[in-house]
N, C-alpha and C positions, 0 to 999 in steps of 0.2 A: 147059323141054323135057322130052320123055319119057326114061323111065331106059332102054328102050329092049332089054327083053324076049325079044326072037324070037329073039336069037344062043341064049342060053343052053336056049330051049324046041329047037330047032335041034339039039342035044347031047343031047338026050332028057331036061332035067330040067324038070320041071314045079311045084315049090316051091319059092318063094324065102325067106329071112328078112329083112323091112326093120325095120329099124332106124331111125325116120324121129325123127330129132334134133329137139328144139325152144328147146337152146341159146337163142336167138335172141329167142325170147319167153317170157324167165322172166317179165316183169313187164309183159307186154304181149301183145294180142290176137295171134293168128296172124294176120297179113297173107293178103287174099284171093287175091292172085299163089300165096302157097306152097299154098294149099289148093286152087287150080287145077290146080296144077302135081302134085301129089297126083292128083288125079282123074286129069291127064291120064297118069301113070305106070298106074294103077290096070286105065282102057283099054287101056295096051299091055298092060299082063299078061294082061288079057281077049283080047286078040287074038291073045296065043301061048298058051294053053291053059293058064295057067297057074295057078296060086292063092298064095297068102302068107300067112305067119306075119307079124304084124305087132305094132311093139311101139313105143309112144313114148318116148321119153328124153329129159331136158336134161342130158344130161352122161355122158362115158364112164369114169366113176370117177374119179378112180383109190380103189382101197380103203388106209390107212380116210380120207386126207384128202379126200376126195370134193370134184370139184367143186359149185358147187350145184344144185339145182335150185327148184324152184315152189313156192310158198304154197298152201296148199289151195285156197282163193279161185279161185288162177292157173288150178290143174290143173281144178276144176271148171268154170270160163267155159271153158277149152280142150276138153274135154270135150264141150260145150255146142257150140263151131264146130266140133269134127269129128262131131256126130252126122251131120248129113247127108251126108256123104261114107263114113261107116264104114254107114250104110244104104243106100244108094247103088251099095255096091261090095260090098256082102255076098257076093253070087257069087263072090267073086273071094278072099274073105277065108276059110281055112280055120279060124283061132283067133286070137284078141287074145292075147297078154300082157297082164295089166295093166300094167305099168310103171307109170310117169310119178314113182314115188316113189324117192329115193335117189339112189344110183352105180348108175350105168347100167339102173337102172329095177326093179333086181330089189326094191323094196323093204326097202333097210335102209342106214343112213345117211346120212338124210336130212337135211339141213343146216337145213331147217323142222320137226322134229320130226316127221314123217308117218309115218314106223313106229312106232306106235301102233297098236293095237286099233280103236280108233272110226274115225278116218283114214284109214285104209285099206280099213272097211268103207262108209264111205260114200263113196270113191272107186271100189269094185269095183263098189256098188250103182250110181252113176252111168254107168259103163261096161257094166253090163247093161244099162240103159235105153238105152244110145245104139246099142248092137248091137240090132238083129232075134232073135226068141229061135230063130231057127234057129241062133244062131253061141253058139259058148262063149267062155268065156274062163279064161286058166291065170294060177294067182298064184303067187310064187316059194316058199313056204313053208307045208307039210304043214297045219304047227300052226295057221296061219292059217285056213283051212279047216274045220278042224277047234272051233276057237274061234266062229267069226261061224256055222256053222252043225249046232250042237250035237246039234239032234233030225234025227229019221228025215229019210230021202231027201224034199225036197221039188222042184217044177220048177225052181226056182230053181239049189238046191244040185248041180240035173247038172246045170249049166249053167257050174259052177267046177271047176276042174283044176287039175292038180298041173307046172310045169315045172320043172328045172334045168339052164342049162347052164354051171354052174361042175363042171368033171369032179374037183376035189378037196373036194366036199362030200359 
């Protein structure tokens, strides 16, 4: 069912932050019910005016024993089934996080070794291709940024940002 949107546009606020867990499918496709069920959330947001910060995650930390999360493999086929839905719903989508690596997505302690250099650039690169390049996306870390895109401003590189919402970093 839908998450069910309109009370909170209703209150006058118009972005949300989901959080959208994939626990569930560390070693396995997203089931097409949960990526229905996505969309159908996606629409209600479209129907109360809304927009979303959105970030996928298998796991809500804890730091540093972090639960786990997904093989590159994993998060790349995952990836791959929410293209059409993160295109799909672009209107509606203000920014991706990248997530998908670590405790709770911010990339770093990653229980498959994904905080890395390479890993993560070929997980962001993946997530720009599955986004529309009208949409960005925010990686958890300055330096990261800064490493995968070394020379001058290219289309690409605005197309990456900076989040943190750890308030003691």
């Amino acid at each position: 069912g839908s998450a069910g949107f309109s009370p909170l546009r209703a209150t006058g606020h118009t972005l949300v932050h989901l959080d959208i867990r994939l626990d569930d499918w560390r070693e396995t496709n997203i089931p097409q019910e949960m990526l229905d069920g996505l969309s159908a959330n996606f629409s209600d947001l479209r129907e109360a005016g809304g927009k979303a910060i959105v970030r996928f995650t298998y796991n809500h930390g804890p730091y540093p024993d972090t639960e786990p999360d997904a093989s590159k493999e994993q998060v790349l086929l995952h990836i791959g089934q929410l293209t059409p839905l993160l295109q799909n719903n672009a209107d509606v989508i203000a920014w991706l996080e990248a997530g998908f690596i670590g405790a709770w997505g911010e990339w770093h302690t990653s229980t498959h070794g994904l905080d890395n250099l390479t890993d993560k650039h070929d997980i962001l690169f993946a997530i720009l291709q599955a986004l529309p390049e009208t949409r960005f996306v925010q990686v958890r870390y300055p330096a990261n940024i800064i490493e995968m895109f070394p020379a001058p401003a290219t289309a690409v590189k605005a197309r990456v940002a900076h989040h943190n919402d750890c308030f003691v970093s």
